[in-house]
N, C-alpha and C positions, 0 to 999 in steps of 0.2 A: 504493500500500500504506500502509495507518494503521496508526502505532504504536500499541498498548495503551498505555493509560494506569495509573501505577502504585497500584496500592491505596491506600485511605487509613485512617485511623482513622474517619471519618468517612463513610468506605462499608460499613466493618463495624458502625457504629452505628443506621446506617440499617436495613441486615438484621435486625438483631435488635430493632432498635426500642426502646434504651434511649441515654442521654448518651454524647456523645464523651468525658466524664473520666470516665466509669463503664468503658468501653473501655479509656482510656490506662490506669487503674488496675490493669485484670484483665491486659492485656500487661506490667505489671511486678512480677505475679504480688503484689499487693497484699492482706491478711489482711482489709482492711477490707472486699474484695469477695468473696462468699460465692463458697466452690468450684464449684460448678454454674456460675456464671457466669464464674468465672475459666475452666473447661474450654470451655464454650460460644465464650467469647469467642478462648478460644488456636486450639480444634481449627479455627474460622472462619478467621482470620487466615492457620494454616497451608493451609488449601484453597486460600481463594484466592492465595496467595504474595505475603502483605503482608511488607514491610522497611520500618523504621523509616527518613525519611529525615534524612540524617547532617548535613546543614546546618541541616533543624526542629530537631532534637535540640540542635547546638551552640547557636541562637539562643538555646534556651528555657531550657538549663542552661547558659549559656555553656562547653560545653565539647566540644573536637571528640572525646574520647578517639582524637587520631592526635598522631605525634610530627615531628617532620622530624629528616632526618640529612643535615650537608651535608659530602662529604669531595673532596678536590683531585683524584683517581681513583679508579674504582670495578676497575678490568681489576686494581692492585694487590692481591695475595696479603692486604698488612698490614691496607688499608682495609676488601677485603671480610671478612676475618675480623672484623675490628668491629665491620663492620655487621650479620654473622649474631649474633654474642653480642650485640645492642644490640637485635633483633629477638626473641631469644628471652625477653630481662625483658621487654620488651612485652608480647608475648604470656600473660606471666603476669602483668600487671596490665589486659589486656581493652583493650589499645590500639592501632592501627594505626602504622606507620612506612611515612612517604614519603622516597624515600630519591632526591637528587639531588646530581649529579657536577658541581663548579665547571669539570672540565678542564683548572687549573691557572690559569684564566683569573678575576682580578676581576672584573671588570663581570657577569659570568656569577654569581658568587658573590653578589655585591648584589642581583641578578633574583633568584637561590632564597630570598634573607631576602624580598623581598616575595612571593612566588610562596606560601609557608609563613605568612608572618604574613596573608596575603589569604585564604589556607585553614582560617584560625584553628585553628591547630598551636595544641598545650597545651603544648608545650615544644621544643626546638631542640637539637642538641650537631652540635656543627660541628671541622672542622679547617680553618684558613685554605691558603688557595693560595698557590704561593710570588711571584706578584706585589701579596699584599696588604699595601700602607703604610697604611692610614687604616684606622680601625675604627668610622668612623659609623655602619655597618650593624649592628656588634656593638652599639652605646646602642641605636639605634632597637631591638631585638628588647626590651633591657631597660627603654626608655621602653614600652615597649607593655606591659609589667607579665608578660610570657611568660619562666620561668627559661629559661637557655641555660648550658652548661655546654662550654667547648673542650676538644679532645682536640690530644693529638701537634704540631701544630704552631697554639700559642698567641701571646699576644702577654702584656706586659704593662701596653700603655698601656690597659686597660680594667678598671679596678675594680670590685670587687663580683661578679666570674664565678667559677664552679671550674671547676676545670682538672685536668686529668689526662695527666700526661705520664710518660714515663722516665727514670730517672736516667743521662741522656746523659754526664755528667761522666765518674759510675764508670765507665757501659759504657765509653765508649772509652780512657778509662784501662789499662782491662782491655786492650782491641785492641790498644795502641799496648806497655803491658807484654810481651804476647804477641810481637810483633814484636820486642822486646830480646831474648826469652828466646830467639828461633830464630837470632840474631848480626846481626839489624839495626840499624844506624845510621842511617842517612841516609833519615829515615822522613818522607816528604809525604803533606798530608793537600789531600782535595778536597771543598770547602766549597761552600756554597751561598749565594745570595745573602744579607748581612748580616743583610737584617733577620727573619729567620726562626730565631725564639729555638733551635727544636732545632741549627742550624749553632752556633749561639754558647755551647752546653753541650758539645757535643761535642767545638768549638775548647780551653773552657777543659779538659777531658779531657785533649786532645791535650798541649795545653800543659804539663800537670802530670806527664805521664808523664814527658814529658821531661827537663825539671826535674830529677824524682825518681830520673832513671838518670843525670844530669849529661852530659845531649847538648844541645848547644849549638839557639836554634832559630833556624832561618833561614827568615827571610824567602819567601826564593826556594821554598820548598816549600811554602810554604802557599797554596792557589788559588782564587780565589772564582769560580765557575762561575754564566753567567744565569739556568741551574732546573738541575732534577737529573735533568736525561735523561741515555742512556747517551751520546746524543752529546756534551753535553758532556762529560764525564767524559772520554769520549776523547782532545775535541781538547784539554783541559789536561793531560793523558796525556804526548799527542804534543810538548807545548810543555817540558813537565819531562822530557821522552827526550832535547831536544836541549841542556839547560844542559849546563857543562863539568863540574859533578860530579854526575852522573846519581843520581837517588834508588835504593834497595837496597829499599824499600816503600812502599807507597802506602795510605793507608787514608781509604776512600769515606765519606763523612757518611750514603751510601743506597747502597743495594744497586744501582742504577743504576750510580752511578759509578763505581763499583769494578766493575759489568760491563763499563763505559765505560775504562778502564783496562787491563784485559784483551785486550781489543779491539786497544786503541793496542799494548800489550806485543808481543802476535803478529804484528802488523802488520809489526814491528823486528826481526821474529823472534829473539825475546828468550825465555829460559825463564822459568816461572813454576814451584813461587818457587826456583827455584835464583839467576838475577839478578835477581828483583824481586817480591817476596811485595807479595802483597794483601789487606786485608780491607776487607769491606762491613758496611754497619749495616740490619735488619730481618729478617734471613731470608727472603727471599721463596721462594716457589716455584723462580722462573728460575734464583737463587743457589744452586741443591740440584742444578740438572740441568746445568750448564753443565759445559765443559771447558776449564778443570781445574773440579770445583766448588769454592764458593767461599767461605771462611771468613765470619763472620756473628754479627752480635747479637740473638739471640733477644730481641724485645720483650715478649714474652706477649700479643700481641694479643686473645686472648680476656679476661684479665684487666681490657686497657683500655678493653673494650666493657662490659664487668660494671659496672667502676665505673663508667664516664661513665651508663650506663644506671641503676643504682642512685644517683647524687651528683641526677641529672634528679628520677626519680620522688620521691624524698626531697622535692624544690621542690614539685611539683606536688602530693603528698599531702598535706602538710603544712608551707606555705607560713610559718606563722608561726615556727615549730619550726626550719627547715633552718638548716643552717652553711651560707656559704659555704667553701670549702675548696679546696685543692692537695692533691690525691692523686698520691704518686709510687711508678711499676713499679716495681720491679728489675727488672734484664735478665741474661744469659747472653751467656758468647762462646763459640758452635760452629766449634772449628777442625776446617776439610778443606783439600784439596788443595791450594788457591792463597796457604798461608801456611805449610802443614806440612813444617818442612824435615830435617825428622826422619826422615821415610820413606824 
């Protein structure tokens, strides 16, 4: 069986028996080409089922109109809502999004910047995974002269990027105030590995809440977890259930954790929150249906797909023109069931 061969400009030139730029012309519906032939030339193209092909195009205009989007999961509630609001400014600047999953894993992450800069992407907005130290894949995108713009989890060894992230400070601020106001003290937090700037705003949050109600901060409560799956979350859980002054709250850097948390609680069969309130950060999905559900920091994920989507096309439209810049969320704390001690 032979595949057909795809139409070209130069088979409809042929038909009609005038130049291939006299063709490309009337396909971009061009004044300079008389109407009659612009119809001639369109109603052809659609018979036969000509498509402009996307890599001619990029070559000759250097430009692919697609975008890449690289985020640590895609199965996440936060992520995929980003990438649907990052998909629909696309969509109203006439441009495709290829959208790939790091899996949490570097090496993976470094393959999608060349997988995207080999597909000559017009621009990039990425969120690093939480195994990423080195940012040479970040230069290379901006040695290649392509904007790139990070979301949610940034770095800041990389100059000259915007970034769009939340104000992790306030949010957990907010969580950790929360947790005084329902008669917690002895409030532990479950971090993520160091160098993942969103752990280290949320820490200094933590910190200040503290501070600011005059509760002492120990050490022993604070947990740095390998990534932010529920199972870790758990087993530093299980490990702060057995010091000798057991935590009264726990509050997750991600909605993982604090389902991770949960988890470890029941396990002890412990109640929640009558002996150990929890809150998580993102709101996900899982955090709405779970039992107890589960207190939460609304990110506005829609919001941080809008800007990082709107900070890109600003680069790419008007390159000379653009800020770099830091755009920051505000966020929200939705209290339910596994921090509300009130009910």
């Amino acid at each position: 069986m032979t595949t057909q061969k795809p139409v070209t400009i130069k088979d409809i030139a042929e038909k009609l028996k005038i130049s291939v730029s006299t063709v490309s012309r009337a396909l971009k519906d061009n004044h300079e080409i008389s109407a009659k032939t612009r119809k001639k030339v369109q109603d052809l193209a659609k018979q036969l089922g000509y498509k402009p092909n996307p890599l001619a195009v990029a070559l000759k205009t250097h430009k692919s109109h697609s975008i890449g989007v690289i985020v640590p999961q895609i199965v996440s509630t936060f992520y995929a809502t980003v990438v649907k609001t990052i998909e629909e400014v696309a969509d109203g600047h006439g441009y495709n999004v290829l959208v790939i999953s790091s899996n949490e894993n570097f090496e993976k992450e470094k393959k999608s910047v060349d997988v995207l800069l080999a597909n000559r992407a017009d621009g990039i907005i990425m969120a690093l995974s939480h195994e990423t130290k080195e940012f040479d894949h970040v230069k290379q995108i901006q040695e290649s002269g392509i904007p790139v713009v990070l979301f949610d989890r940034t770095t800041g060894s990389v100059e000259g990027v915007s970034r769009v992230v939340t104000d992790g400070v306030t949010a957990a601020f907010q969580a950790i105030q929360h947790l005084v106001s329902v008669g917690c003290k002895k409030i532990a937090i479950l971090t993520g590995p160091e160098q993942i700037a969103i752990g280290g705003k949320r820490m200094e949050g933590y910190r200040k809440a503290l501070e600011a109600n005059h509760i002492p901060i120990k050490e022993n409560y604070i947990r740095y977890c390998s990534d932010l799956t529920v199972e870790s979350g758990k087993q530093a859980t299980l490990q702060l259930l057995e010091t000798r002054e057991r935590p009264d709250a726990i509050f997750g850097i991600t909605d993982d954790l604090a389902i991770g948390a949960i988890e470890a609680i029941k396990e002890k069969k412990l109640n929640i929150p009558q002996d150990i309130a929890v809150v998580g950060f993102s709101n996900t999905k899982r955090s709405r249906y779970m039992n107890p559900t589960v207190s939460s920091i609304n990110q506005f994920p829609e919001k941080i797909g809008k800007t990082a989507a709107e900070l890109l096309f600003e680069q790419i439209t008007n390159s000379r023109h653009a800020r770099i810049r830091k755009e920051i969320v505000n966020c929200e704390l939705i209290v339910r069931e596994s921090s509300d001690k009130h009910k």
